[in-house]
C-alpha positions, 0 to 999 in steps of 0.5 A, a space after each residue: 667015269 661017273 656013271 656009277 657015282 651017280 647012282 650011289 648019290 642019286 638017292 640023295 639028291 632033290 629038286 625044289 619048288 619054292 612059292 612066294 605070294 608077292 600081294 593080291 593075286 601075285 605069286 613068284 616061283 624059285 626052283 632049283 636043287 638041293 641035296 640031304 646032309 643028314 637024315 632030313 636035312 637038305 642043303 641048297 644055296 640061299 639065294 635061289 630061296 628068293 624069287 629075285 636070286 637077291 639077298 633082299 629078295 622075297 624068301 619063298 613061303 612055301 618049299 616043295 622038294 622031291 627026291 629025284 628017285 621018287 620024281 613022279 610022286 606027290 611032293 614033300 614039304 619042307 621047313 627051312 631050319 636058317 638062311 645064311 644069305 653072306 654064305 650063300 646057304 640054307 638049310 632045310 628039314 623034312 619033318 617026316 622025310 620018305 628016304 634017309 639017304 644022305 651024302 658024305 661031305 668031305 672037308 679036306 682040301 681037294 687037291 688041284 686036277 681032281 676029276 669032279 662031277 655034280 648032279 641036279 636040275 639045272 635050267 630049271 622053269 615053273 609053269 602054271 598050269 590048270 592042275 597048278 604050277 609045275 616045274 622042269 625036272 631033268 636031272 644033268 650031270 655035268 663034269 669038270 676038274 678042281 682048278 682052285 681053293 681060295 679064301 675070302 672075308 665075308 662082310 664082317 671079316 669072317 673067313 670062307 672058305 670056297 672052291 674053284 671048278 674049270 668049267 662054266 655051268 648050266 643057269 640055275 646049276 646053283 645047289 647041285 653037289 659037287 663030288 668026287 669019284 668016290 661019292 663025297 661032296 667037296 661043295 655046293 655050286 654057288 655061282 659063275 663068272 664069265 668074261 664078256 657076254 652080254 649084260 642083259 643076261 647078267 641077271 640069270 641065276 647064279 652068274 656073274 658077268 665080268 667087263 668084256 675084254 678090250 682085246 679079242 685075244 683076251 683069254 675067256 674066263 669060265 669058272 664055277 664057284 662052289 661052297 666048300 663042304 666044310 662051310 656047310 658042315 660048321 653051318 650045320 653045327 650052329 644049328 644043332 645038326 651033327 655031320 
């Protein structure tokens, strides 16, 4: 069903290589997804910007991205224009991008049961290799439905406004637009919750791990947490950047 939405958006979406020089001979590595919201201007999450997905965490130095139709080429480099580490977002510029082509957001309320997809590169790695350090670029879609809106304060009390999906995402989906049928972008996926699991994994990218059921017949939660596209678009504003 999302087959042709995918090709529209496709030329909108990017993957990132983020480097951060720790100390002498240390470097750490952040990769991940984003995609443009403005001719040059790419949103991604802004706990994937530092090395350890924390928001004390080393904020990359560096940030290579590439659109996913140019994958193959050589890297542009990007300059990040702000960090919003309470919403989760950041934004970045490519000062003389290659393409333009950019995804509508959409900043009405999206109605519960809307079939939604997203697009980018989850379960991403870095490798160092000879030539350098190189990183996993498989593009994933991955479908799901709307279950909810919601609205929380942010520390200072600020509401923020985020979304609900049914379905649990691939590690390091955090970045990847979420959009509709038609193309428009309803968010960016933030994180996840699950119930149970392990909690030696609880510090994979994005995920959060709630308290294992006392009962095995406990219903298991899988839900994916989305940035709404409006909180993107007022981020935006403060900046300057018109949506």
């Amino acid at each position: 069903m999302f087959a042709a939405t995918c090709s529209k958006v496709r030329p909108g979406i990017y993957g990132y290589l983020g480097t951060a020089h720790l100390g002498k001979n240390q470097v750490g590595f952040a990769c991940g997804s984003a995609f443009m919201i403005a001719p040059g201007v790419l949103a991604t999450t802004a706990h994937s910007l530092r090395v350890d997905d924390l928001a004390k965490g080393k904020l990359v130095d560096k940030i290579e991205v590439i659109c996913t139709l140019d994958i193959g080429k050589a890297m542009e480099v990007a300059e990040v224009i702000a960090v919003d580490d309470a919403r989760d977002i950041a934004l970045l510029r490519l000062p003389t991008p290659r393409s333009t082509a950019f995804l509508a957001l959409a900043i009405d309320q999206i109605p519960s049961g809307t079939s939604c997809g997203s697009l980018g590169f989850p379960l991403g790695s870095v490798a160092m290799t000879q030539a350098g350090p190189r990183f996993n670029l498989i593009e994933r879609f991955q479908g799901s439905h709307i279950s909810a809106t919601g609205i929380s304060p942010l520390p200072d009390g600020t509401p923020f406004t985020y979304l609900e999906t049914d379905s649990l995402m691939y590690g390091g989906s955090s970045g990847c637009p979420g959009f509709l049928l038609d193309g428009r972008v309803f968010g960016m996926q933030s994180r996840s919750i699950v119930e149970g699991g392990a909690q030696a994994n609880a510090k994979r990218k994005g995920v959060h791990f709630r308290p294992a059921p006392s009962k095995p017949q406990a219903t298991r939660i899988a839900i994916s947490l989305w940035v709404a596209s409006s909180e993107i678009v007022a981020m935006a504003g403060r900046h300057g950047i018109a949506l």
